[in-house]
Structure formats: structure tokens, C-alpha cells
N, C-alpha and C positions, 0 to 999 in steps of 0.2 A: 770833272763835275763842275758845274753853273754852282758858283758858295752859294746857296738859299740861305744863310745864315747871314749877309753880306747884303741881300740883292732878294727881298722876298717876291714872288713872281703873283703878278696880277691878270689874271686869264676871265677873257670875258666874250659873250658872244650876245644876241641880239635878247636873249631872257635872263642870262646869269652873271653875275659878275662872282668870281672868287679872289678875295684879297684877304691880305693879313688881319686877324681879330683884332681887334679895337677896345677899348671899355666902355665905346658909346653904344656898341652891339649888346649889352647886358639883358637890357628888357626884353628884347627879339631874341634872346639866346633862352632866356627863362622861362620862355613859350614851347621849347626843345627840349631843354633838360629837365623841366617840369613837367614834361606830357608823359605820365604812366602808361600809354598808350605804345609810344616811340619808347621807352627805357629797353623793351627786350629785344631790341635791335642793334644797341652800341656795345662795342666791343668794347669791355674790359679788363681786357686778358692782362695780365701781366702789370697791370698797375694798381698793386700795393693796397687789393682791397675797395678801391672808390667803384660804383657804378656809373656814378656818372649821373643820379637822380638830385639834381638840383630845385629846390620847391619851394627858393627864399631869394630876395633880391643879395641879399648877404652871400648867400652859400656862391650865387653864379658871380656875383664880384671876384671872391675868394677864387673861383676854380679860372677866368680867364686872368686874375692877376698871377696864378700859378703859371698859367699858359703862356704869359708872356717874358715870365723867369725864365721858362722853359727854353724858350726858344732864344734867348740871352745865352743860357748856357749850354746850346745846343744840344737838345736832348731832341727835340719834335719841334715842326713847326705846324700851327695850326692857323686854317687861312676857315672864313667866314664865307657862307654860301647868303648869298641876296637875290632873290625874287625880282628881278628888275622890274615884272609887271606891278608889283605892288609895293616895291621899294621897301621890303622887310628882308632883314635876316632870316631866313627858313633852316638852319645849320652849319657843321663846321666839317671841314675834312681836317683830321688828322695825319701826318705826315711824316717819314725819318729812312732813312738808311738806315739797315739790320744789320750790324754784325751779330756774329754769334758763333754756337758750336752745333748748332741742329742745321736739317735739309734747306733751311730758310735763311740760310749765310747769307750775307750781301743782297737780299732781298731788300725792294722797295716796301711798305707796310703802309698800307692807305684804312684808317679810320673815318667812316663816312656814317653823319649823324644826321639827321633831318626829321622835321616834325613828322607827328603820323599820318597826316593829311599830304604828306609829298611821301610817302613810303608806296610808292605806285611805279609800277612796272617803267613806265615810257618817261618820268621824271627820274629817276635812277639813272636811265641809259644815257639820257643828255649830259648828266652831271659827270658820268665816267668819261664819255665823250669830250666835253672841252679840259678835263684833267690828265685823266690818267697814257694821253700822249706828251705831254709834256713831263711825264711824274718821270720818265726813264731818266730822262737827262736832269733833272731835279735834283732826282735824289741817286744817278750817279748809276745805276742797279738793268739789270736785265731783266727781269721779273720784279712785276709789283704784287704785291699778296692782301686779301682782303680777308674777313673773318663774313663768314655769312651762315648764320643760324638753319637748319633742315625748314623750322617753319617760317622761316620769312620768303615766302613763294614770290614776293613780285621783285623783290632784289636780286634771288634766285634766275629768275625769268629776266631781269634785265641784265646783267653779271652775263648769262648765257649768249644771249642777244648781242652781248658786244665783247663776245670771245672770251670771256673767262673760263678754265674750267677747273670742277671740283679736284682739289688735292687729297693724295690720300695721307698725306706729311704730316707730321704734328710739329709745332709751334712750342720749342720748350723753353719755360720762363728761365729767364736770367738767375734772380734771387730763390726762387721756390722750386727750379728745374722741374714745376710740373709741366702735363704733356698737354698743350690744349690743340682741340679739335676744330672742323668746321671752315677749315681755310680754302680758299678758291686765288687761283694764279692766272696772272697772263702773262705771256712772254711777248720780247722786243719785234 
């Protein structure tokens, strides 16, 4: 495996750039975590209760200085999506090797967050696109796993569109061993 813990990878093509979160991303990320619009699109699963609905310059501080603990102690790395036509942050992919004791061992786990103004079919596919070939060797894993809700149709539709397909597997938490649903995989 490429250490991403070591060496975080910066992938970029002629719209997007994806690199490591910053605290200079704060106000562009608070346009994300504070759109109740995009909240019922982020996964998550398995982390200790947070949704993820950040609606204060305070709270989004707090959550990317969390993120970048995180990724010190190697838990997830979290890389920052940029709009290069408009030079904003538009959201964050989430990132980590799975171990565990469910069908999603050694799974890659991609958490993909974006405003709800990029929650659109052909903006999705780009983003899976310059990432998730690179995620294999990233995160080490032969399958990468994504969480995608029954009603988000254009994630849905883009997800499809560049080979993913729905898992019937469930995703069981670490600490709570409960079973969560809604997972979609591609293989290497």
C-alpha cells in the first residue's frame, strides 16, 4: 500500500482538484455541512452519533480540526473537493481501509459529501472518476464501498454509470455492531 498516512495524494484534472483539508477550507466547507438540503446524503454510519450537520463557523472548525487528528492518527483521511471553475471548496471525500469482522473486510470505504447544488448525476461521476481509480491502491483494498441512500437517484444514477453496483451486504458497526444498509461496491 502507497502510506496515505505519510504521502496524502493530490488528484486533479482540468475541473477538480482533490487534496488534503486545510482549516483555510472552513467557510467553503460550512456551505456543505450547513446545507440541510445535502445533510441526508452524508453518511454517518458508524460515527458515534455525529451527522455531520454543521451550521456554525465554530462547529465546522471543531469537525475539520477533528479531521485532521484523525488523519495524524490514522483513523481516515479526508481530502477537500474544489470547484476549480469557481475556485471553492464544493466538499470532502472521506477515506480509510476497513478492517473488520463483516462481508466488508479489507474494503476501501469512500464517504463522498458535496453541496446540494453538485448532488447531480454527471457531477458525481466525474468525482468517482478522478478518485476512486486511484482509491485501490490508496487505501491498499480490492473493493471500495460507498453508502448511498434508495432516495438519492442522481448518486444512484451516477454510482451505476461508473460501475458500481448495489450490495446486498450490510456494514456492521465496530462499537454498536449494528447492521447498516444501503451500500454499493466496485471491484478492482
Amino acid at each position: 500500500m502507497s502510506n496515505i498516512y505519510e504521502q496524502c495524494p493530490v488528484l486533479e484534472n482540468e475541473r477538480w482538484l482533490m487534496r488534503f483539508v486545510k482549516e483555510e477550507d472552513s467557510e467553503d466547507l460550512l456551505k456543505v455541512y450547513g446545507d440541510k438540503q445535502a445533510l441526508p446524503f452524508f453518511n454517518s454510519d458508524n460515527c458515534h452519533g455525529d451527522n455531520f450537520y454543521y451550521d456554525t463557523k465554530d462547529a465546522m472548525d471543531a469537525a475539520i480540526k477533528f479531521w485532521l487528528e484523525s488523519y495524524t492518527d490514522k483513523w481516515f483521511v479526508r481530502l477537500t473537493i474544489v470547484d476549480k471553475h469557481i475556485a471553492k471548496a464544493i466538499g470532502t471525500i472521506e477515506m480509510f481501509h476497513r478492517p473488520s469482522d463483516d462481508e466488508f473486510d479489507g474494503d476501501g470505504l469512500i464517504r463522498l459529501d458535496v453541496r446540494s447544488d453538485y448532488e447531480k448525476s454527471e457531477e458525481l461521476r466525474e468525482i468517482f472518476a478522478l478518485f476512486v481509480p486511484q482509491a485501490y491502491a490508496l487505501l491498499d483494498c480490492e473493493e471500495i464501498i460507498t453508502k448511498i441512500p434508495l432516495y438519492a437517484v442522481e448518486r444512484i444514477d451516477a454510482a451505476k454509470k461508473f460501475g458500481f453496483k448495489r450490495s446486498d451486504r450490510f456494514l456492521v458497526g465496530g462499537e454498536d455492531h449494528y447492521a447498516y444498509k444501503d451500500y454499493w461496491a466496485i471491484r478492482k
